[in-house]
N, C-alpha and C positions, 0 to 999 in steps of 0.2 A: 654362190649357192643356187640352186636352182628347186623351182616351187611347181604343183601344179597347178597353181591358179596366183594371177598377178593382181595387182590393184594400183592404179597412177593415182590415187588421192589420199589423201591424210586417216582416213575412216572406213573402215571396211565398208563398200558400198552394199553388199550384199547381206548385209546386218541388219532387219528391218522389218518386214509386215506380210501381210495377209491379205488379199484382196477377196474382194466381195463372196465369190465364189467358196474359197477355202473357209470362210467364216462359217458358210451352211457347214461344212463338209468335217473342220475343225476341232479339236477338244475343248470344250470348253464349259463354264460358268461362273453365278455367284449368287449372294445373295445378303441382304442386310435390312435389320429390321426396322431402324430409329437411324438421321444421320447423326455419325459420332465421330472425333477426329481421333480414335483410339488404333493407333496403330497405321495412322496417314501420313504422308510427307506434303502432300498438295491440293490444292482444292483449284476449280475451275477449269476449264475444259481440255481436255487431255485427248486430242486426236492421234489416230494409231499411226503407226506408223508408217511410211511410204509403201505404195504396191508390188509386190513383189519380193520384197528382199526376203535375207534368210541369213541363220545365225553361221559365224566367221569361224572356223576351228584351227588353229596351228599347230602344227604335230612335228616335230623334232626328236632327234636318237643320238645319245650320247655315249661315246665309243671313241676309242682312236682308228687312226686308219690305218689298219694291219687287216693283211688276207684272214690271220688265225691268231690266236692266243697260243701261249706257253705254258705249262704248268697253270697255279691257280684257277678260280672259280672263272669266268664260265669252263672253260676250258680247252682244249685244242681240239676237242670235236664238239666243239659250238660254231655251228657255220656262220660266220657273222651276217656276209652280204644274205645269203639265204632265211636266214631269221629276220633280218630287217625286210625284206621282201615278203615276209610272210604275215608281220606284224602291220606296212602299210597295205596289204588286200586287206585285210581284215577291215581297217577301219576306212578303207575306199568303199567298200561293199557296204557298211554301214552307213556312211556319210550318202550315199546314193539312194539307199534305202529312205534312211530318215529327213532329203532332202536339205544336207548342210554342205556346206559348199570348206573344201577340205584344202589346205595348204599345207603340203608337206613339204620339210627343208628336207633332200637325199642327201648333203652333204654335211656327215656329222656334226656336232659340237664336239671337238677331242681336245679344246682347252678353256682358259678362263678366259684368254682372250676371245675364242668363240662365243661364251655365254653372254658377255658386251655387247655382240654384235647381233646375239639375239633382243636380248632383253633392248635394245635400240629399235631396233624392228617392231617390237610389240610397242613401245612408244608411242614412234612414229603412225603405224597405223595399227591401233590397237585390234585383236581379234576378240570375238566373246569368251574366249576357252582355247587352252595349250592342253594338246597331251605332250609328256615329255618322256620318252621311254630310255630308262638306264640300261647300257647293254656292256656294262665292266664291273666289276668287282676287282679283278687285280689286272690293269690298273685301276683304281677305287675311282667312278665318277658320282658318288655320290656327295663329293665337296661341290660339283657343278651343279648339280641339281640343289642342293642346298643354293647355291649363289641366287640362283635362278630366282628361287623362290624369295626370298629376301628381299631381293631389286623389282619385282612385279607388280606391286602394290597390291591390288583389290582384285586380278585379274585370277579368275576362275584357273585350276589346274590342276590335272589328273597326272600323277607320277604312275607309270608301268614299270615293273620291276619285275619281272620274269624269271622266272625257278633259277637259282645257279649265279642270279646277281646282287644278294643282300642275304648277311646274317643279323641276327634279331638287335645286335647291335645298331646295324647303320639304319635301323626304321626309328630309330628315338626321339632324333629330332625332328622330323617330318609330321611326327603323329602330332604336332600340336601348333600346325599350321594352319594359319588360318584359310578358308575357301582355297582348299587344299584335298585331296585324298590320294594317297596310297595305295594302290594296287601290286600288291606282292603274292603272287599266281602261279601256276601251271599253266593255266587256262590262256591260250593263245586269244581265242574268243572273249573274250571278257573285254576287252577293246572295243567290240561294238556296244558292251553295256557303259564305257565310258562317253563315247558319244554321243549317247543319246541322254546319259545326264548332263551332258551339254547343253545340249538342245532344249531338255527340260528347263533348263536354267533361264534361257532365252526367253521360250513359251512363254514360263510363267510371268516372266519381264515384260512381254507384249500382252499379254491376256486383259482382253475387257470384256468382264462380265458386265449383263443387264438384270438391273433390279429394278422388279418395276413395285413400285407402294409410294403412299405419299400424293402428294401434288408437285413436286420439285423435279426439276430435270440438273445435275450439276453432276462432276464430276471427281474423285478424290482416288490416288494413290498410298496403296498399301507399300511401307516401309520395308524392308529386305529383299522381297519377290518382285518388288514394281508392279503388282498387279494392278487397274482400273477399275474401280468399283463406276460403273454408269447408269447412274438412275435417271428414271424418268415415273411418270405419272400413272398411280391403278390406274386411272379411268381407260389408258392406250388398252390395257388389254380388253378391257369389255367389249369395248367399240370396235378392234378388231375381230372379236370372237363375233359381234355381232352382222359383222362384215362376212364373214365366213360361209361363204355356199358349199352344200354339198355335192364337188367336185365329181368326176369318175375317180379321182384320186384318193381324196377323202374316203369314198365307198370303198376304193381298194385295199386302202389302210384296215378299213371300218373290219372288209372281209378276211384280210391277215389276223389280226387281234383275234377274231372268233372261232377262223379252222385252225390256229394253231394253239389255241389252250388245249387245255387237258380236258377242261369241264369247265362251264358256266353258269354258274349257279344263281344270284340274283339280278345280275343287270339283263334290260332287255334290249332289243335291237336298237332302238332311238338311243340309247343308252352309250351304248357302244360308238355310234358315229360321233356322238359329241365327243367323245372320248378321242377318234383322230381330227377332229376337227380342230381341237384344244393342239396337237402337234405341228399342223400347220399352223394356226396362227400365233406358236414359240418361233417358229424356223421364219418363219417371215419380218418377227419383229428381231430376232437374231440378224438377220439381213441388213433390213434395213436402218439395224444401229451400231454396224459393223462391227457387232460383239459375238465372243467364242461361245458362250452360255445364257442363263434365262434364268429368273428366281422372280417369283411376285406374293406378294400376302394371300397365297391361295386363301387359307384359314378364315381370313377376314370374309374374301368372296362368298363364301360358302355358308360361313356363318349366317351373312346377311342375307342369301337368298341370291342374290347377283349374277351367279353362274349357275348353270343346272348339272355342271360336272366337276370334278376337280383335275386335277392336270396330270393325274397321276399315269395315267397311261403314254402319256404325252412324254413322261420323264422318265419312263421303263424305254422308250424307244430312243429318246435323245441318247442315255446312257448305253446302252447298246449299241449306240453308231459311233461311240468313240468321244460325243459330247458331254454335257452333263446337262441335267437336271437335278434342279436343288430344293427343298421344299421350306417354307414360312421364315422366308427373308435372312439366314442364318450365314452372314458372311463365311464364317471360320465354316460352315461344314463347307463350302461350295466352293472355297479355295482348296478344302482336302480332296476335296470328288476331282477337282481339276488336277493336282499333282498325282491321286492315284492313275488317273485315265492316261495322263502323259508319261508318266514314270514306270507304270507296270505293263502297261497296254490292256489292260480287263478294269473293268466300272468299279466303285466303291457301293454300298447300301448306309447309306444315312440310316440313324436309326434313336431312337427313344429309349436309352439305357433303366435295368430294373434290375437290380442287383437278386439272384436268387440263395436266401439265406439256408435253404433248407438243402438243396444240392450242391450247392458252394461253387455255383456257374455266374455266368455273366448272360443275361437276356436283354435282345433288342428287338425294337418292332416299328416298322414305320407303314405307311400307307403307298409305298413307292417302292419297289425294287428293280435293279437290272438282274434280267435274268443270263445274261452271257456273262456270267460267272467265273468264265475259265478265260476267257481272251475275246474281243471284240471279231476274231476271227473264228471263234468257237461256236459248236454247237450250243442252244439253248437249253437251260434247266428249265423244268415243267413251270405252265404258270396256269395257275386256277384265276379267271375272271370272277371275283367279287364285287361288291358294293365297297361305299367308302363307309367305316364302319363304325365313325361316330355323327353321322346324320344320313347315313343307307343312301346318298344320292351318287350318281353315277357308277364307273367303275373304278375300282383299286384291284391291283393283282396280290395274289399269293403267291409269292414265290418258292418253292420248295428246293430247300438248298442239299447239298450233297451232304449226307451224313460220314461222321467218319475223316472228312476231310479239314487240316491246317486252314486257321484264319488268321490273319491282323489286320490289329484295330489303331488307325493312326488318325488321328485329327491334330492339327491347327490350334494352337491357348491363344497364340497372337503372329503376326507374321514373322516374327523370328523365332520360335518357339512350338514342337508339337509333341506331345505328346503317342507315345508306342504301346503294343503288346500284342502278345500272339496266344491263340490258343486252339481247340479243336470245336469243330461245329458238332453236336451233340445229340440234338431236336431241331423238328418243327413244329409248332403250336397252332392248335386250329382255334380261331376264334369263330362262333362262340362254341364252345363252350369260355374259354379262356376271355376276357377281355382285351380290348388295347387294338392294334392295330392288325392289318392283315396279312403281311409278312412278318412273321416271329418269327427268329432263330433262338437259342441255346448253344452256349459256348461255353465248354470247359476251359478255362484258361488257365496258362501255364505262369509259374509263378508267382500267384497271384491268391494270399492267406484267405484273404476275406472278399470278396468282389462287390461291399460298399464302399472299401477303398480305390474303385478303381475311378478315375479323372474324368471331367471332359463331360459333355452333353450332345450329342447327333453325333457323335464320331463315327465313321464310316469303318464298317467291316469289310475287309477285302477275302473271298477266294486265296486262298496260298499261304504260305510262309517267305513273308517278304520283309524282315524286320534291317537284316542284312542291307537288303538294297536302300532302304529308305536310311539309314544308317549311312552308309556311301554318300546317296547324294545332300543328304544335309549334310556332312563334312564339308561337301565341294560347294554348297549354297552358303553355307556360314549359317546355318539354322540349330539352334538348338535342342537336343533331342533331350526329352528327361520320361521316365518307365511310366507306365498307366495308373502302375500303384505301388 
């Protein structure tokens, strides 16, 4: 069989880390209030892992070897070689894009004795994730693909199953496999959305978030996802905010933030530079603790007088570059901000849920929003510069969200378990008159009787209808999905 990418050692070498660099540039965060061992596997220091590497993917196509089919499903104008050649661009083009390093077998699996020779292989040097694409119906290889599956253990796999090679029969047993998903398509393209919940899978695996509260520096792994929760000590960030000069860059930042609002309404200029100052000194200590994200007891700071700004703008631009920013130490939102940023590619808004009884909607409001709403490569939604608006100090934006447009709302209950639902954005609320925080949305949601039933505390509202995808790749994570309400 022949591959395009080799490996001489027992382990995918290329299965691994992030160096210093990619960590500014990376998605990332976290965040956690009190330490707890709720949902840990390990405690004590948890170094990332080696420089450079990147998650392993095996992709395999199971067919016999015949120019063409006869009679039955696909059929005799299913071009075999030419679909298999279409199906590995596809996920070449992805694997390139997303940076995973792609081994493809070109020479079928056309028996059980091949699937041996697979499932040996992923033994031997195991990959993070198989895609395995069925390309027969008559003859049936969905007994191989079952083998497959069975003899894999814990190892991530995505089944493609392409229009013409499965009727609703042969998906029955499949659907209740574990770290497993199903892709039965038209969709040639959807191959690249496999890959990159691979990758997802990885990320999340590698991800070390920084919390900084407390006096403790220690380390502790999240169960299911293998995420790094890595705390260190409030005082690191004072002392670097205090460290903090006003750069040309800083200024730069300071002068972004101000020609591209919409309006500025209470902060003033001083106001505003502490506002990118507070960014640098996240990306710095993101650096140099070789963590994807940042979370710290703003709340606390502020309270006390300690800080003259909060972080909030700081975390409108982390999330916007594809990082995260996460506010008042809240693990579970800041591992969700981290799977939306890596799974959908556009930021999540944390948010402070308030059931609205009177229009039978769902309202959230936080003092941080991303305004690249539609994709980290998208144009920005308008942002109004505010105060923070329960002690008027620094800046907080207002984000004005697209009316009219699909949202879901997914958060995190525990690392194997999140919570879903989808509905329509509705409003924006200006505070004041209104109270609470400076970004309100309004959301009519779908399915949803009463919306003080609905779950969950900071769950992050995402731009889109993505219930589908989040769907997919918790099947392929082994994470449990259960409705908002």
């Amino acid at each position: 069989m022949s591959a395009d990418h080799h490996h001489e050692h027992s382990r995918c070498g290329c299965c691994g880390s992030i160096d210093r660099r990619d960590f500014m540039a990376s998605v990332g965060l976290a965040a956690l209030a009190v330490p707890s061992l709720t949902g840990m596997v390990s405690a004590g220091e948890a170094d990332p892992p080696p420089p450079g590497a990147k998650p392993c993917v095996l992709a395999a196509f199971l067919h016999p070897k015949v120019e063409r089919y006869w009679m039955g499903w696909p059929g005799a104008s299913y071009d075999i070689a030419a679909r298999q050649a279409d199906y590995k661009k596809t996920m070449v083009e992805a694997a390139k894009k997303l940076d995973v390093v792609l081994q493809v077998e070109d020479e079928p699996v056309e028996d059980m004795a091949g699937v041996d020779r697979l499932l040996a292989r992923c033994q031997q040097s195991p990959p993070d994730g198989v895609i395995l694409t069925v390309m027969g119906l008559h003859p049936n290889y969905w007994p191989h693909a079952e083998k497959f599956l069975d003899g894999r253990g814990e190892l991530p796999t995505v089944v493609f199953a392409p229009m013409g090679v499965a009727f609703t029969g042969h998906l029955q047993k499949t659907r209740t496999a574990t770290k497993c998903f199903v892709a039965s398509t038209q969709d040639f393209d959807w191959l690249a959305t496999g890959v990159r919940m691979l990758r997802t899978i990885w990320d999340m695996k590698t991800t070390r978030l920084c919390i900084i509260n407390g006096n403790q520096t220690s380390d502790e792994q999240l169960n299911v996802i293998g995420t790094t929760l890595h705390r260190i000590p409030l005082n690191r960030w004072t002392d670097e905010l205090a460290q903090q000069e006003i750069t040309p860059e800083v200024q730069q930042l300071a002068d972004e933030f101000a020609e591209t609002a919409q309006k500025i309404v209470e902060p003033k200029p001083q106001d505003v530079l502490n506002a990118a100052k507070a960014y640098f000194v996240g990306k710095k200590i993101m650096a140099d603790e070789k963590c994807h994200g940042i979370s710290l007891n703003c709340l606390g700071l502020i309270g006390s007088r300690k800080i003259p700004c909060p972080p909030c703008m700081a975390w409108l631009k982390l999330n916007d570059e594809g990082s995260v920013g996460c506010c008042e130490c809240d693990w579970k939102a800041a591992i969700s901000l981290r799977l939306c940023a890596l799974l959908t590619g556009r930021p999540g808004f944390m948010q402070d849920p308030v059931p609205n009884t009177v229009n039978g909607t769902f309202m959230g409001a936080h003092c941080s929003s991303p305004s690249k709403l539609r994709g980290f490569d998208q144009p920005a939604e308008p942002v109004i510069l505010r105060n923070h608006s329960e002690s008027t100090l620094g800046v907080s934006p207002q984000v004005l969200w697209p009316l009219g447009e699909p949202a879901t709302i997914m958060s995190f209950q525990d690392p194997g378990k999140i919570i879903l639902g989808t509905g329509k954005v509705v409003a924006n609320i200006d505070t004041p008159p209104s109270g609470g925080c400076r970004t309100s949305v309004e959301l009519e949601m779908d399915s949803v009787a009463d919306p003080r039933d609905c779950k969950g505390f900071h769950q992050p509202f995402i731009l889109g209808k993505l219930d589908r995808l989040f769907k997919a790749y918790c099947q392929l994570a082994g994470i449990e999905v259960v409705p908002i309400a």
